[in-house]
C-alpha positions as MATLAB code, in Angstrom:
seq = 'XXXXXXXXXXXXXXXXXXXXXXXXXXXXXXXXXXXXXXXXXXXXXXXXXXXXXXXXXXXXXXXXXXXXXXXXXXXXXXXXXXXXXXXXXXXXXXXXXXXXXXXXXXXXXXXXXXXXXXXXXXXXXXXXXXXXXXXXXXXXXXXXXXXXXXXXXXXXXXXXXXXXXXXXXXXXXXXXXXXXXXXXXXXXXXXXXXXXXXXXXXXXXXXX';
ca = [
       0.000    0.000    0.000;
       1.319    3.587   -0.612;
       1.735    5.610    1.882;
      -0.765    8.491   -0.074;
      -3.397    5.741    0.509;
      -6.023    6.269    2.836;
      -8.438    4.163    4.979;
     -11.373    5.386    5.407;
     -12.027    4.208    9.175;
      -8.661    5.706   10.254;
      -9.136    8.873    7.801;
     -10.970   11.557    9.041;
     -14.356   12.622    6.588;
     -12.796   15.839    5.615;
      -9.762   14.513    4.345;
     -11.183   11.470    2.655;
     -13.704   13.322    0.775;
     -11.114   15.743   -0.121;
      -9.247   13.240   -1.890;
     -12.331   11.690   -3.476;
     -12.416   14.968   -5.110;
      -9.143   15.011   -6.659;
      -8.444   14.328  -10.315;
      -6.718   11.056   -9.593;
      -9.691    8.457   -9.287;
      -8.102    6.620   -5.859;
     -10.579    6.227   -4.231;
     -12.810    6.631   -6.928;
     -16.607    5.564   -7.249;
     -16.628    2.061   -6.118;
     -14.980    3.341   -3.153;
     -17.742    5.552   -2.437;
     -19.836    2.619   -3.178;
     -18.689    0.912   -0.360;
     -18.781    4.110    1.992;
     -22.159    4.577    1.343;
     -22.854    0.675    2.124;
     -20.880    1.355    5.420;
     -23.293    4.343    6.057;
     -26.468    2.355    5.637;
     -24.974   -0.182    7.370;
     -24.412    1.950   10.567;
     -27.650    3.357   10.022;
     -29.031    0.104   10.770;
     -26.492   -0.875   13.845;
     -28.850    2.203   14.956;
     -32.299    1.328   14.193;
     -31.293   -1.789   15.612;
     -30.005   -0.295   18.825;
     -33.010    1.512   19.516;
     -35.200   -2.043   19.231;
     -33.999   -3.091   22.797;
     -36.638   -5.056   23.346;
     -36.444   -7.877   20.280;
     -34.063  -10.356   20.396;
     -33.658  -10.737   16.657;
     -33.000   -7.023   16.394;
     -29.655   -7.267   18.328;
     -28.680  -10.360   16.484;
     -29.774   -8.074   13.300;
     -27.142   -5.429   14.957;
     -24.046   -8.142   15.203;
     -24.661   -9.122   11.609;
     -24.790   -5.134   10.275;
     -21.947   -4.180   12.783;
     -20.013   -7.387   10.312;
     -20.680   -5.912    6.952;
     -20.081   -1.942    8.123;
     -16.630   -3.758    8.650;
     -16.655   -5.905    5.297;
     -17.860   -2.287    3.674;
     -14.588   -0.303    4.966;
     -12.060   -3.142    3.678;
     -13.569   -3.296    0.370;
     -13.382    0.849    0.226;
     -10.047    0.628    0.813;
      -9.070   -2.212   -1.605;
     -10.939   -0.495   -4.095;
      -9.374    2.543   -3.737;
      -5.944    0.386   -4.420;
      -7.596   -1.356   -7.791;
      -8.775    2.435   -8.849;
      -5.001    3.586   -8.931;
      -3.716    0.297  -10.470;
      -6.171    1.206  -12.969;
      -5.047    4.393  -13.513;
      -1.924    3.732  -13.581;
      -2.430    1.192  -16.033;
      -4.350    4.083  -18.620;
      -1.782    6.374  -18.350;
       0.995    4.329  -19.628;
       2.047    4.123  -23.007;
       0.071    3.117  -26.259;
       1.284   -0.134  -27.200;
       1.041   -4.070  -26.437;
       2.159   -3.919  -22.717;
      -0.467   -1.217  -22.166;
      -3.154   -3.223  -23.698;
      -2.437   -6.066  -21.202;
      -1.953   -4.339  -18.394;
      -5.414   -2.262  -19.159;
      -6.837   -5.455  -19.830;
      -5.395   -6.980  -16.670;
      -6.479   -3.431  -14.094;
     -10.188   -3.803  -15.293;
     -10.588   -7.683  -14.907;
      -9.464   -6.459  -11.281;
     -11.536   -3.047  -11.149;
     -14.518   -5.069  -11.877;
     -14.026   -8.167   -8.977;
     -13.592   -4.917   -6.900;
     -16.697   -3.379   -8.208;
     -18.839   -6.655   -7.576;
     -17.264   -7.482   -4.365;
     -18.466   -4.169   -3.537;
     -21.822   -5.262   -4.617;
     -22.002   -8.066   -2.701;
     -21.730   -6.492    0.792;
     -24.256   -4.181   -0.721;
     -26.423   -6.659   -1.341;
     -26.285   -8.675    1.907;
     -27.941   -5.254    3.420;
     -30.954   -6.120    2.000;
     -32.035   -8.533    4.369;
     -31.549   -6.514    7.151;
     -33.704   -3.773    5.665;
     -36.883   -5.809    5.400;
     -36.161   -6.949    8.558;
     -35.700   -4.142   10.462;
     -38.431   -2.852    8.654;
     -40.528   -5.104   10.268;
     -39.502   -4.802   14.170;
     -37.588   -1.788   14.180;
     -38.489    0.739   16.749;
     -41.171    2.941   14.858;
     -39.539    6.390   15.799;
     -36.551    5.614   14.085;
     -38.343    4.761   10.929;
     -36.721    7.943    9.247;
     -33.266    6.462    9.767;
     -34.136    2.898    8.072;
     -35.371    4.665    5.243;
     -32.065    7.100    5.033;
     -30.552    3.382    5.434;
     -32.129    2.008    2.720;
     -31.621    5.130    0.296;
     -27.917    4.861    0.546;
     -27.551    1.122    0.369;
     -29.921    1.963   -3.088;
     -27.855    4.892   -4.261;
     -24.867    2.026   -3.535;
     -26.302   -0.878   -5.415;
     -27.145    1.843   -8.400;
     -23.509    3.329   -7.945;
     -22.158   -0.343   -8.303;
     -24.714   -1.287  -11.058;
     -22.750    1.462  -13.423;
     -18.914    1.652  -11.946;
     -18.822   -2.255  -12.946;
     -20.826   -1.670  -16.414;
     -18.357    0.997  -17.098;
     -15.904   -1.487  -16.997;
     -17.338   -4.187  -19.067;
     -17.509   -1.967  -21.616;
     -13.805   -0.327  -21.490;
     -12.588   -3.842  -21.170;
     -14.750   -5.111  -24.664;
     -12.733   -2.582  -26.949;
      -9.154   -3.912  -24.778;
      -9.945   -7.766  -25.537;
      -7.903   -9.905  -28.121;
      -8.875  -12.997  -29.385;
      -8.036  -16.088  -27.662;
      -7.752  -14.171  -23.828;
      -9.060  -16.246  -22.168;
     -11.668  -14.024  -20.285;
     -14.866  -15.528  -21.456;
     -16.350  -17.540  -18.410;
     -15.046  -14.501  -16.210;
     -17.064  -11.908  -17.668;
     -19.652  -13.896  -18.197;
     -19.736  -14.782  -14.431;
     -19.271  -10.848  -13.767;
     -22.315  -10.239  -16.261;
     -24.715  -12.412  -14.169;
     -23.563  -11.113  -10.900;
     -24.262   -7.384  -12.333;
     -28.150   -8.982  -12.842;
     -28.173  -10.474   -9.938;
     -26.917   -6.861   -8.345;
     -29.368   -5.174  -10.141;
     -32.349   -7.159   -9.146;
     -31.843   -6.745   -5.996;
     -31.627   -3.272   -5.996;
     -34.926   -2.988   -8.165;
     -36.209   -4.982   -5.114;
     -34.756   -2.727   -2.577;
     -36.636    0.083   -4.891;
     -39.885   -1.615   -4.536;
     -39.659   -2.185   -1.084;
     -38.690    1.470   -0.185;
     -41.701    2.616   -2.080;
     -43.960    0.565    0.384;
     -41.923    1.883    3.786;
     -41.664    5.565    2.389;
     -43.921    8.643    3.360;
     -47.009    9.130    0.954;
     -47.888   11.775   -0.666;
];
């Protein structure tokens, strides 16, 4: 790791937004992916905090307290594929660029659906908390549930972005076949989910 990198739980906001803002892409937007997961993850710790009186809810709190964790490692390792990948546009037209391009987005995109996946596993905990969370923190679940949309939406284009650089970097015979077809039925199986999330945010929101 270099020592410009930053974590985000030992970074404070202002300085890790700061550098989200620079024009160097590390951490970029699957990093922000994951911070926002983290967010809606601690969102929940809290509605689950303030449902003392439900067993299931404190269980729920152990399991979000896990992926708020999980969220904050894959930030940071995707903050370390973002400058490989940049690193690997900026060099050099020619054949070692090519592979190493090719090479930096096989690896941005794992990063992007790893992302995804903690993202995902929120879901759960949504419905759930939805269902015996403390009423009068009903605002926060839904802030929850925003983010971890705005994250699985975030996710959704970061990894389709990368599909597509990657199609005009691929040679014949590369070998990458089953791999992106594995990535391209994870980034359904991301997407459904967040179309659920969608549909059940609709049904928890405020009317009118």
């Amino acid at each position: 790791m270099a020592d410009d990198d930053l974590i985000p739980a030992a970074t404070p906001l202002d300085e890790w937004l700061d550098r989200l803002a620079e024009g160097h892409g590390a951490p970029g937007g699957g990093a922000a992916c994951a911070v926002m997961t983290g967010i809606s993850a601690a969102l929940l710790g809290m509605v689950a905090a303030y449902t003392p009186d439900e067993p299931e809810a404190a269980r729920a709190r152990e399991r979000v307290g896990r992926i708020r964790r999980q969220a904050t490692g894959a930030a940071e390792a995707d903050g370390v594929r973002s400058a490989e990948f940049g690193a690997a546009l900026a060099m050099e037209d020619g054949p070692e660029r090519e592979r190493a391009v090719r090479a930096a987005t096989v690896e941005a995109t794992e990063s992007s659906l790893a992302v995804g996946r903690v993202a995902a596993s929120l879901v759960d905990e949504v419905r759930l908390l939805a269902e015996i969370g403390n009423p009068n923190v009903r605002a926060d679940l839904l802030v929850a549930g925003q983010a971890l949309a705005a994250a699985l939406g975030g996710i959704v284009a970061t990894t389709r972005a990368d599909l597509e650089l990657l199609a005009g970097h691929r040679t014949s015979g590369d070998g990458l076949d089953d791999a992106l077809g594995r990535a391209e039925g994870e980034l359904r199986e991301i997407a459904d989910v967040r179309g659920e999330l969608a549909r059940m945010l609709a049904r928890l929101g405020p009317r009118g």
